[in-house]
C-alpha positions as CSV (number, residue, x, y, z in Angstrom):
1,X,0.0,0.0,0.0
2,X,3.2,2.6,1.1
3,X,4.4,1.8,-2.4
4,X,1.0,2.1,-4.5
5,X,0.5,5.4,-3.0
6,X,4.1,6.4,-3.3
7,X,3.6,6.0,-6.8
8,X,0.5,7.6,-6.6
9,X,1.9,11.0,-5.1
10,X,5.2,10.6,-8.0
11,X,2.5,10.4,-10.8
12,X,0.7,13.2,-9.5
13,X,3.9,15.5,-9.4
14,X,4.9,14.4,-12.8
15,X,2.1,15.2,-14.0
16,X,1.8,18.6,-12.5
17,X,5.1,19.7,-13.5
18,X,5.0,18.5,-17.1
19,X,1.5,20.9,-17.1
20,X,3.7,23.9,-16.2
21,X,6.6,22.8,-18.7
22,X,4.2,22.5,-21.4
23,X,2.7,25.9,-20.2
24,X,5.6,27.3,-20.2
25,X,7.2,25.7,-23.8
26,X,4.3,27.2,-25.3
27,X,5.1,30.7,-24.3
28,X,9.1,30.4,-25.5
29,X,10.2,32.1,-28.7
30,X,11.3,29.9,-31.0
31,X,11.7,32.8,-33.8
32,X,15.0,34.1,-33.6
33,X,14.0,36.4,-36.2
34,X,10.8,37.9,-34.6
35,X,10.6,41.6,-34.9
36,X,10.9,43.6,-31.7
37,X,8.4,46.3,-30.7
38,X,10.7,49.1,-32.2
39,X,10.9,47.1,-35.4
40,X,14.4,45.3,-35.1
41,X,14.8,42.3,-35.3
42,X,16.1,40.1,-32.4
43,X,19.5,39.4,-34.6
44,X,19.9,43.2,-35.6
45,X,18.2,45.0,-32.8
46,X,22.4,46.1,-31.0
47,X,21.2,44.6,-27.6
48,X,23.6,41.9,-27.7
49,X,21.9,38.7,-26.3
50,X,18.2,38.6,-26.2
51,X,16.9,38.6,-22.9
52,X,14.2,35.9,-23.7
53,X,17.0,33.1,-24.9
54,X,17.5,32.1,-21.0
55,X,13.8,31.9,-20.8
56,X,13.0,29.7,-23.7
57,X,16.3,27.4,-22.9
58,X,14.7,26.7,-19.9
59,X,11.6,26.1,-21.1
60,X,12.7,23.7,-24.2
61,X,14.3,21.5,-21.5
62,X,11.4,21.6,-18.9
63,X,9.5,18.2,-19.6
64,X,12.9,16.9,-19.0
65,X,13.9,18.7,-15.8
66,X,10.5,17.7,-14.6
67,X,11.4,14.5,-14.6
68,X,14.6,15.2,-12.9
69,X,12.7,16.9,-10.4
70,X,10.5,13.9,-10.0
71,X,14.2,12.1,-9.4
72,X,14.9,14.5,-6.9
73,X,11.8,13.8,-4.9
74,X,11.5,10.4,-4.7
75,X,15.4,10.6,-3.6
76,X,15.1,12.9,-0.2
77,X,10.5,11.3,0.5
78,X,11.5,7.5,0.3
79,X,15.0,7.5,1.9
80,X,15.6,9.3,5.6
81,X,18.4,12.0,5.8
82,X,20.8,9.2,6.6
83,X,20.6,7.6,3.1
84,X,23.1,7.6,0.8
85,X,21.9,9.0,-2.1
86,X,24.9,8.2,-4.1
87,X,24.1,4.5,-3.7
88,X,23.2,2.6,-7.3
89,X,20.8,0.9,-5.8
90,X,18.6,4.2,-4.4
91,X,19.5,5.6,-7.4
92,X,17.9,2.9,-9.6
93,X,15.1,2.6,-6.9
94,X,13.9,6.0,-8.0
95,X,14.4,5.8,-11.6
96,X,12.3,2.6,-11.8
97,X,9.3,4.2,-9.9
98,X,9.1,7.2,-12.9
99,X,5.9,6.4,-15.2
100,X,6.5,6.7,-18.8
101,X,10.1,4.9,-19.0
102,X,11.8,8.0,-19.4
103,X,15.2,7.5,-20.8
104,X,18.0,7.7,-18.5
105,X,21.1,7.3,-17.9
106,X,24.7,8.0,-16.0
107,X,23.8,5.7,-13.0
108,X,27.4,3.5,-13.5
109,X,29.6,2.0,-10.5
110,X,32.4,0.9,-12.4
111,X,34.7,0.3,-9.7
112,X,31.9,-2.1,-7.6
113,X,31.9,-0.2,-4.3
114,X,27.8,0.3,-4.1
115,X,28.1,3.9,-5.2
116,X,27.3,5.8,-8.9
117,X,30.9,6.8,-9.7
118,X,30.1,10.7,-10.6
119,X,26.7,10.7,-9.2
120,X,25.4,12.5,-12.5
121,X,22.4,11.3,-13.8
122,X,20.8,12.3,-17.2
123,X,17.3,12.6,-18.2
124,X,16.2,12.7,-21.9
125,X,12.3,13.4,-22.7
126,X,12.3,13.6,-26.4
127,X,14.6,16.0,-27.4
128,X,14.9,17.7,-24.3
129,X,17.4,16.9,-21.8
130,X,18.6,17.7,-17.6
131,X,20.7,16.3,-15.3
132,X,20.5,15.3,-11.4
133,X,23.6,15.5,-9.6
134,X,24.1,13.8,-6.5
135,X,27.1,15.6,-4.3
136,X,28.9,13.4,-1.8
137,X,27.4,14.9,0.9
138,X,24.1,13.9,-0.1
139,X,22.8,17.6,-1.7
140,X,20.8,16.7,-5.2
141,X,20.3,19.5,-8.0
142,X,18.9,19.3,-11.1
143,X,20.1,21.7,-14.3
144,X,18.7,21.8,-17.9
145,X,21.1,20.5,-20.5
146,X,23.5,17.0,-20.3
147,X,26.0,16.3,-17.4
């Protein structure tokens, strides 16, 4: 029953933060070339970068860093504050639990001692990607883009 709701309370995250990464991939500007309200274009306007291009990076990788967030939670609600979160096996745990088989990857323990030997883990929705990292001291953050 602990599990089925578990489950349960990951599913409903998911699909809360894939609503607001959808929501907000809709709003990006994918037109590099759209005309500004003085009349320049973005490429010609002599403002440098475009203030926007942070905003719509983030949103193009949200669906994926929603996932990683999903990560993140089940990490730190099914394992106390003692848990390594390094360890494969938590890792894996955590991974398996997502809905939708996301693709990931990264979680490697090449030299057999239990732990993910660079505790960075990606995420790939589509064509969008994030990555979880997992300090040694147990802090987890998640970052649009590949490890």
């Amino acid at each position: 029953m602990q599990t089925q709701n578990r489950r349960l309370r990951i599913l409903a995250a998911l699909v809360a933060l894939l609503v607001v990464a959808g929501s907000a991939a809709a709003c990006s500007d994918d037109d590099d070339d759209a005309t500004t309200q003085t009349g320049a274009t973005s490429q010609d306007d002599g403002q440098g970068d475009d203030p926007d291009e942070g905003a719509g990076e983030i949103a193009e990788s949200a669906a994926a860093r929603a996932v990683a967030e999903i990560i993140r939670l089940a990490l730190f609600e099914d394992d106390g504050p003692d848990t390594d979160r390094r360890k494969v096996a938590v890792l894996q745990e955590s991974v398996d639990d997502l809905p939708g088989s996301p693709d990931v990857s990264g979680i490697t323990d090449d030299d057999g001692d239990g732990l993910d030997d660079d505790g960075a883990v990606e995420v790939r929705v589509n064509d969008e990607v994030a990555c979880l990292t997992v300090a040694e001291d147990g802090e987890v953050d998640v970052t649009g883009g590949a490890c």
